[in-house]
C-alpha positions in Angstrom: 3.8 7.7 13.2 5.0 11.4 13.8 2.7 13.2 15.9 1.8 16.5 14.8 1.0 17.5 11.2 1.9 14.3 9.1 -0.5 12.6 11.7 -3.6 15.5 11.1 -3.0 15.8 7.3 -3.9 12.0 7.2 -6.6 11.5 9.3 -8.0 15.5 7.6 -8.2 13.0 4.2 -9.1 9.7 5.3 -13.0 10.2 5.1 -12.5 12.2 1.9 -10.3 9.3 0.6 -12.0 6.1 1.6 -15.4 8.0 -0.2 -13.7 8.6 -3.3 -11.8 5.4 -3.6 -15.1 3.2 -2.4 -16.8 5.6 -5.2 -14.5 4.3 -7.8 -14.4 0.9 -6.7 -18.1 0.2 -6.5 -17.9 1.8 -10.6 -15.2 -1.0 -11.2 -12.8 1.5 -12.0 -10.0 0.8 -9.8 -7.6 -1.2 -10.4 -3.8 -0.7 -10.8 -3.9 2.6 -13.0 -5.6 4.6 -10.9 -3.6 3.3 -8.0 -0.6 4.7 -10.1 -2.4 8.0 -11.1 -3.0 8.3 -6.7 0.5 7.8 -6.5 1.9 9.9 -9.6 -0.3 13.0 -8.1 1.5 12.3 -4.2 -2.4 11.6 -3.2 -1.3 9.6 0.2 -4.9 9.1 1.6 -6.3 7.9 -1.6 -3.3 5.6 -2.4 -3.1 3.8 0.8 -6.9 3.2 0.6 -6.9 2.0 -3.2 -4.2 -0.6 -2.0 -5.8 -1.8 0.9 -8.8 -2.3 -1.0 -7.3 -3.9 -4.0 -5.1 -6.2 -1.8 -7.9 -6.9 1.2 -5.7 -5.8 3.8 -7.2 -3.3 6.9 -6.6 0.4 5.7 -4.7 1.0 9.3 -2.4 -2.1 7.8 -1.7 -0.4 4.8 -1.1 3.2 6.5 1.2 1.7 9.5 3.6 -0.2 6.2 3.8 3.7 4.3 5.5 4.9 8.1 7.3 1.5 8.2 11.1 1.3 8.5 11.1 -1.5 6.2 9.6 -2.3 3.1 9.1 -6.1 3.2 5.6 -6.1 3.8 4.3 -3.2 1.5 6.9 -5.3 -1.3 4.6 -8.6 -0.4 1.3 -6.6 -0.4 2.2 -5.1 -3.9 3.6 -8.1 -5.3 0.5 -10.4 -4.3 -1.9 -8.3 -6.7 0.7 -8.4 -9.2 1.7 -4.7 -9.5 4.2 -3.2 -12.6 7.2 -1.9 -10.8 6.4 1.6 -11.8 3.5 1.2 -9.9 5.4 -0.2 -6.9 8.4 2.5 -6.8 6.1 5.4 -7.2 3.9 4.0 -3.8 7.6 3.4 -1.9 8.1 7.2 -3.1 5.2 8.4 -1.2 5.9 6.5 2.2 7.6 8.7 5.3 10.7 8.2 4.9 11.0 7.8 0.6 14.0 5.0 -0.4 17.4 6.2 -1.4 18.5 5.1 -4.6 20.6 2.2 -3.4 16.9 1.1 -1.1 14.9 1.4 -4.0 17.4 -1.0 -5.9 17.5 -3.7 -3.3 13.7 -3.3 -2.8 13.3 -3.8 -7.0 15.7 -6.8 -6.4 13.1 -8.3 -3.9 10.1 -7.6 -5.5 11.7 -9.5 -9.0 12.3 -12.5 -7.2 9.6 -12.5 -5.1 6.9 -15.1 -6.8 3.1 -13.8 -6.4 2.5 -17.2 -5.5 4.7 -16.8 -2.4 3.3 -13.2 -1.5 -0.1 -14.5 -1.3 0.7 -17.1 0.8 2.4 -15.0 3.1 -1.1 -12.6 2.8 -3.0 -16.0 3.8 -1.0 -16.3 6.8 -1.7 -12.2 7.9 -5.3 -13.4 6.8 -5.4 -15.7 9.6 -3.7 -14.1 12.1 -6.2 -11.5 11.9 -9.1 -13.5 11.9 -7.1 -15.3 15.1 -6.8 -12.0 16.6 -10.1 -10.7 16.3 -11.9 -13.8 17.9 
């Protein structure tokens, strides 16, 4: 991650974020829209923690794939709770480093032929590994 403001503006949300997105949460009102609506409205802190909590992944998991290089692993995170495409490009859109238009192709060509079946067993295996890890 970049040091310096990117680094501040996040941590400056994260309490404010996790609080509202927990909020909603224990109301049962998120799920995919409002992920979407974070998204649409370039809200980073509340996006990453809505998907970490809709997909059970560590919210430092989640934050560490939106400064990724790549995008496999926010692709198999989305795609194992089922998210619209719409959904998934606007997320991509908010990461450090946004896709061009020929890496937000390619990334759509992955995420149609990944199967959700084969996204959650890849989550299983992260499952593990963390639970491996943190023995």
């Amino acid at each position: 991650m970049k040091s310096g403001g990117l680094e501040n503006a996040v941590a400056s949300v994260s309490a404010e974020a996790r609080n509202a997105v927990y909020e909603l949460k224990e109301m049962g009102e998120l799920n995919e829209g409002t992920l979407l609506d974070f998204a649409k409205k370039r809200m980073f802190g509340e996006t990453v923690v809505a998907l970490a909590l809709l997909t059970a992944m560590p919210i430092e998991r989640v934050e560490s794939q939106m400064h990724a290089d790549q995008h496999a692993t926010l692709i198999i995170m989305c795609k194992s709770i089922d998210l619209k495409w719409p959904t998934v490009a606007m997320i991509m859109f908010l990461r450090e480093n946004p896709p061009t238009p020929p890496q937000l192709k390619a990334a759509n060509t992955d995420y149609s032929v990944l199967s959700v079946e084969s996204a959650l067993r890849a989550m299983r295996f992260f499952y593990a590994k963390q639970s491996i890890l943190n023995r």
